[in-house]
C-alpha positions in Angstrom: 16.9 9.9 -39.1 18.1 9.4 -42.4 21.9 10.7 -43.5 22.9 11.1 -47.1 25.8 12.2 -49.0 25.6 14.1 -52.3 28.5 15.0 -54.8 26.5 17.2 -57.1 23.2 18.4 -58.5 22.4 14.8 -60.2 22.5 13.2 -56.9 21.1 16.0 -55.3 18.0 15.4 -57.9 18.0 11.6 -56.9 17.6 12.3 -53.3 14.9 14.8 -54.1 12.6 11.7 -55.8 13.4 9.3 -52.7 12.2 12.6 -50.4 9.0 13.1 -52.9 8.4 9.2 -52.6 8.7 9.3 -49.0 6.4 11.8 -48.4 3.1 10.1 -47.4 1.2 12.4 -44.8 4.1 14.9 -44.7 3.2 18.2 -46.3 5.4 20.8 -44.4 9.4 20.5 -44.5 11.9 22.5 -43.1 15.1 23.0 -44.6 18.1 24.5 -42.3 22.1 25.0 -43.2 24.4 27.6 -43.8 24.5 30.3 -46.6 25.3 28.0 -49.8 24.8 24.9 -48.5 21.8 23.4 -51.2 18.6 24.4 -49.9 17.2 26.2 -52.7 19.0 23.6 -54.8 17.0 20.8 -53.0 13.9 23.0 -53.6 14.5 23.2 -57.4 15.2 19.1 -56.9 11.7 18.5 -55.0 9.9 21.0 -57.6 10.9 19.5 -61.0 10.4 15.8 -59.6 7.0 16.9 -58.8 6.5 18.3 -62.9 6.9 21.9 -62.1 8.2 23.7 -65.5 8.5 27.4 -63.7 11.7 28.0 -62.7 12.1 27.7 -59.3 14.5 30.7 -57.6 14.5 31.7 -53.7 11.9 34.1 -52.5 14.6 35.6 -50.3 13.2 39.4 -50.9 9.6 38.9 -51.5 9.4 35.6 -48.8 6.9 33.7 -50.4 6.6 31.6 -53.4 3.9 29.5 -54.9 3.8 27.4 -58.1 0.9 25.6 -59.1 1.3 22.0 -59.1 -0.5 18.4 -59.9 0.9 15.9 -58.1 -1.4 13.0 -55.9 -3.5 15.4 -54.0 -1.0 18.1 -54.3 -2.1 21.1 -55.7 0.5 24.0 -55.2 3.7 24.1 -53.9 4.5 26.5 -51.4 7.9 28.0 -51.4 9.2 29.9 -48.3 12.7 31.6 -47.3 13.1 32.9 -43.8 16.3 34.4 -44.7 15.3 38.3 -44.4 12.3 37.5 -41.9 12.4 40.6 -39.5 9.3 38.6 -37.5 6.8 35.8 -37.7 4.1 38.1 -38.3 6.0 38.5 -41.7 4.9 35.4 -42.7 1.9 35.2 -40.8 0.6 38.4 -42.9 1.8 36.0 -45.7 -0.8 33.6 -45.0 1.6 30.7 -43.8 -0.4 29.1 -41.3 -3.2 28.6 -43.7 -0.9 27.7 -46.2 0.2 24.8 -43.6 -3.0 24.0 -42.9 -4.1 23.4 -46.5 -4.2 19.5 -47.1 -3.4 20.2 -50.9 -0.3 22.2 -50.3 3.0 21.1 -50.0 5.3 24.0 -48.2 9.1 24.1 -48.2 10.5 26.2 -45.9 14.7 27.9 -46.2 15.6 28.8 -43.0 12.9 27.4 -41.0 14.6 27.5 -38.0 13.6 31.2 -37.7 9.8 29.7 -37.3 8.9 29.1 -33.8 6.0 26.3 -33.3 5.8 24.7 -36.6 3.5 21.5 -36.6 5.3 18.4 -35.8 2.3 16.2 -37.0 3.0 16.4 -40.7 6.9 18.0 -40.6 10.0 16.6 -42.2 13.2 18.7 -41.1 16.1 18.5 -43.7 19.0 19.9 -42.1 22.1 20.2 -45.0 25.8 20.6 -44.3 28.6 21.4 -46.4 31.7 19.3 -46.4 33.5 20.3 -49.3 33.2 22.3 -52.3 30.4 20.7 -53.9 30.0 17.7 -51.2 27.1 18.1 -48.8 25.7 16.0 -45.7 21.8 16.1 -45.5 19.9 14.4 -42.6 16.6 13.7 -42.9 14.3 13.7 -39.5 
């Protein structure tokens, strides 16, 4: 478990690069926190370190997002937000589990604690806190 302190977007960004460069194997990660605590900032983060020009907002009506990407043997980035999920079927009418299981997709999950049963094998859980007005805790397991 890794804990981190960020002040603002910049750092915010930087953390996103060390997460991209510590990726290896991991392909799935699950974001938790409270309304307005940075996850779809993080998301943006991850997604412009990894060359995506789109702009990046939270698929918090329509669920699912996904950008094509060229990054290693990544090929799209996969951007999910539980917020609004009534059930898992939502997502799994959504195609998530083959999303998950496709070795060139990376998939970032908002409220992912809403998800029973993710994968453990290839899962990095970001968990982000607010501390202040712009300061924000993230722990990295």
């Amino acid at each position: 478990m890794r804990e981190y302190i960020s002040n603002n977007l910049q750092e915010t960004n930087e953390l996103a690069k060390k997460i991209i460069a510590d990726l290896q194997d991991k392909r799935l990660i699950a974001l938790s926190g409270n309304l307005g605590a940075g996850k779809t900032a993080l998301v943006k983060a991850i997604a412009e370190n990894l060359g995506i020009k789109e702009a990046i907002t939270s698929p918090t009506f329509v669920l699912l997002k996904v950008y094509n990407l060229n990054f290693k043997n990544l090929k799209k980035l996969v951007h999910i937000d539980c917020y609004r999920l009534d059930g898992e079927e939502d997502l799994q009418d959504l195609g998530l589990e083959d999303y998950i299981a496709d070795p060139e997709a990376l998939v970032l999950i908002e409220w992912a604690e809403k998800i029973k049963n993710l994968p453990e094998a290839n899962l990095l859980k970001i968990k982000i806190e607010i501390l202040g007005n712009k300061e924000r805790k993230i722990i990295i397991s």
